[in-house]
C-alpha positions in Angstrom: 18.9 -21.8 -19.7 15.5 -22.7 -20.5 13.6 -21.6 -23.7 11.6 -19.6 -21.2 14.0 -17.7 -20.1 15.4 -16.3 -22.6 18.2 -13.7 -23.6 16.7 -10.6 -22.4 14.1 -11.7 -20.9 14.5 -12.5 -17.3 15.7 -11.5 -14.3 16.5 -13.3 -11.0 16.8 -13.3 -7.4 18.3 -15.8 -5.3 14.9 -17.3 -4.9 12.5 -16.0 -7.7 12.6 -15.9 -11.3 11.1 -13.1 -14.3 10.9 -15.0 -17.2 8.4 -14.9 -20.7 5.2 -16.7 -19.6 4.5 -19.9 -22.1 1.1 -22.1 -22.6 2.7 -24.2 -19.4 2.1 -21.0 -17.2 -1.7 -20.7 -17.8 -3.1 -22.9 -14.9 -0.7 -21.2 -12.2 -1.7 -18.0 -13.6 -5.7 -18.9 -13.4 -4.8 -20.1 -9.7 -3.5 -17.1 -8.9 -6.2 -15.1 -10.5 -9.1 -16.4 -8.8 -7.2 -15.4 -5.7 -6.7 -12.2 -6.1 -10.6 -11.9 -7.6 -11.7 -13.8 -4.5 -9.8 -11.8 -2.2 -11.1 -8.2 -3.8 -14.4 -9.6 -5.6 -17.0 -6.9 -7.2 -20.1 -7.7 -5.8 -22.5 -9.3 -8.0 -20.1 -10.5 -10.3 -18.9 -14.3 -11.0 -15.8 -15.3 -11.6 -15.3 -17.6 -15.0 -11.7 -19.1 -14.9 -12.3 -20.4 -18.6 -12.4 -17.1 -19.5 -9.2 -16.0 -17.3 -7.9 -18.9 -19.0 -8.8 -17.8 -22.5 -7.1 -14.6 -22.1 -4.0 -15.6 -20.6 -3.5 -18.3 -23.7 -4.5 -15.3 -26.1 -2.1 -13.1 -24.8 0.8 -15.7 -24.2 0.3 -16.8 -28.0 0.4 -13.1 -29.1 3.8 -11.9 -29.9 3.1 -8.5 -30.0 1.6 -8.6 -26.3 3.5 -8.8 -23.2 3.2 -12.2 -20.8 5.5 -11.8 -18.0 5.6 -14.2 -15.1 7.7 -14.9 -12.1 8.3 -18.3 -10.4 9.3 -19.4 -7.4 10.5 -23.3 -6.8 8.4 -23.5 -10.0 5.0 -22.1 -8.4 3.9 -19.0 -10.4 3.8 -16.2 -8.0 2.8 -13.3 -10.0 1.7 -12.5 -13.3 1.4 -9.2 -15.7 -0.2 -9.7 -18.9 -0.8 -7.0 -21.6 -2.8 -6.6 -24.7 -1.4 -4.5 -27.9 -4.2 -3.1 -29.3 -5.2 -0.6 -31.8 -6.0 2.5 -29.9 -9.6 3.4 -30.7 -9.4 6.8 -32.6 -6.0 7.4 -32.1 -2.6 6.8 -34.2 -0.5 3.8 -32.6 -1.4 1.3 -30.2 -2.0 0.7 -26.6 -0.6 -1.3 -24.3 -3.8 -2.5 -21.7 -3.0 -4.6 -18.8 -5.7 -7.1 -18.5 -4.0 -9.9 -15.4 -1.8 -7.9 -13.1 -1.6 -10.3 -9.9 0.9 -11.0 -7.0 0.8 -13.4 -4.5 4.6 -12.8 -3.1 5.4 -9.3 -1.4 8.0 -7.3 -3.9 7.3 -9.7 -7.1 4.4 -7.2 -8.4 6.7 -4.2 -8.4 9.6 -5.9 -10.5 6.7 -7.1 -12.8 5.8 -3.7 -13.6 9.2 -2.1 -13.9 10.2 -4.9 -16.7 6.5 -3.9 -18.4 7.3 0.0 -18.5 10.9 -0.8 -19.7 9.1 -3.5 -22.3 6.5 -0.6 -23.4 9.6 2.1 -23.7 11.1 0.0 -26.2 8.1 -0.1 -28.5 7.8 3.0 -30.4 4.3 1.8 -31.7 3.3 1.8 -28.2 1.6 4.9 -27.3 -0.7 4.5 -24.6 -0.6 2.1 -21.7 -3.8 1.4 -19.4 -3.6 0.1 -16.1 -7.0 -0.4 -14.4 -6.8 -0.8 -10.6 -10.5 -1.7 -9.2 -12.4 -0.2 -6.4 -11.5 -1.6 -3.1 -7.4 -2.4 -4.1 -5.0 -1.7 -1.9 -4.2 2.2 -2.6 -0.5 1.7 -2.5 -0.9 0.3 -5.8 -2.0 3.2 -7.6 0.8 5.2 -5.8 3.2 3.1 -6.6 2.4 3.1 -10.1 2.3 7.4 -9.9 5.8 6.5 -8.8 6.3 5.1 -12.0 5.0 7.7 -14.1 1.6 6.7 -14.9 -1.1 8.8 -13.9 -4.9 8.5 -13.1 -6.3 9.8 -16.7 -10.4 9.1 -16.5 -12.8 7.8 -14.1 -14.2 4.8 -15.0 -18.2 4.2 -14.3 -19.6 0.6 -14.0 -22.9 -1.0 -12.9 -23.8 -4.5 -12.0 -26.8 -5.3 -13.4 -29.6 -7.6 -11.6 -30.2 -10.4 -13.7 -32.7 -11.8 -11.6 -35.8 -9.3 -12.8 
């Protein structure tokens, strides 16, 4: 077994593996990053891979945050990665999903089902955020109702001109 996969922490298919993500994972996890962001950009907006790549490394190093891959004949095929954070103004912590991606069909789901059984186990947890942008594929968001999260606010955004 390697020391990725460890006790506990993975699951497998016949062809695909769940397993901890490591410092080793953070340039599959970029690749597949800049996919999905390619594939559902917000207009106006560049992608910086350093800083996808900063965040993955800062929540792979955390032990308190989840990093969660899975592999596939040792290609990185999806991703989740979750901040634990103090929760603004309220007692405990939040769990905020900052890299959700999936480049191989059924790999996403099993990535969120281990994160909501990871976040159940954590009694300091008390708040888990999940932001799915404008323009994603709506089955997402009702497949995450499914598993018991719920739309709670309404996020408002503007890209700014830079140009004037």
């Amino acid at each position: 077994m390697s020391e990725a996969a460890v006790e506990g922490h993975y699951e497998g298919t016949t062809d695909c593996l769940l397993r901890r993500a490591t410092p080793y994972d953070v340039p599959g996890i970029v690749s597949i990053g800049m996919r999905a962001m390619e594939d559902e950009p917000i207009k106006g907006l560049v992608i910086e891979p350093d800083k996808l790549r900063q965040v993955a490394i800062a929540v792979i190093t955390d032990p308190a945050s989840y990093a969660f891959v899975v592999e596939q004949d040792g290609v990185i095929v999806a991703a989740l990665l979750a901040m634990v954070n103090e929760f603004e103004f309220y007692r405990r912590r939040e769990a905020q999903v900052v890299q959700y991606y999936t480049i191989h069909p059924g790999q996403g789901i099993k990535l969120i089902r281990h994160f909501l059984r990871w976040v159940k186990g954590r009694r300091v947890i008390r708040y888990v955020s999940f932001t799915v942008d404008e323009g994603a594929d709506p089955r997402i968001g009702q497949m995450l109702e499914r598993m018991g999260l719920k739309p709670m606010s309404t996020i408002y955004g503007m890209v700014k001109d830079t140009r004037k």
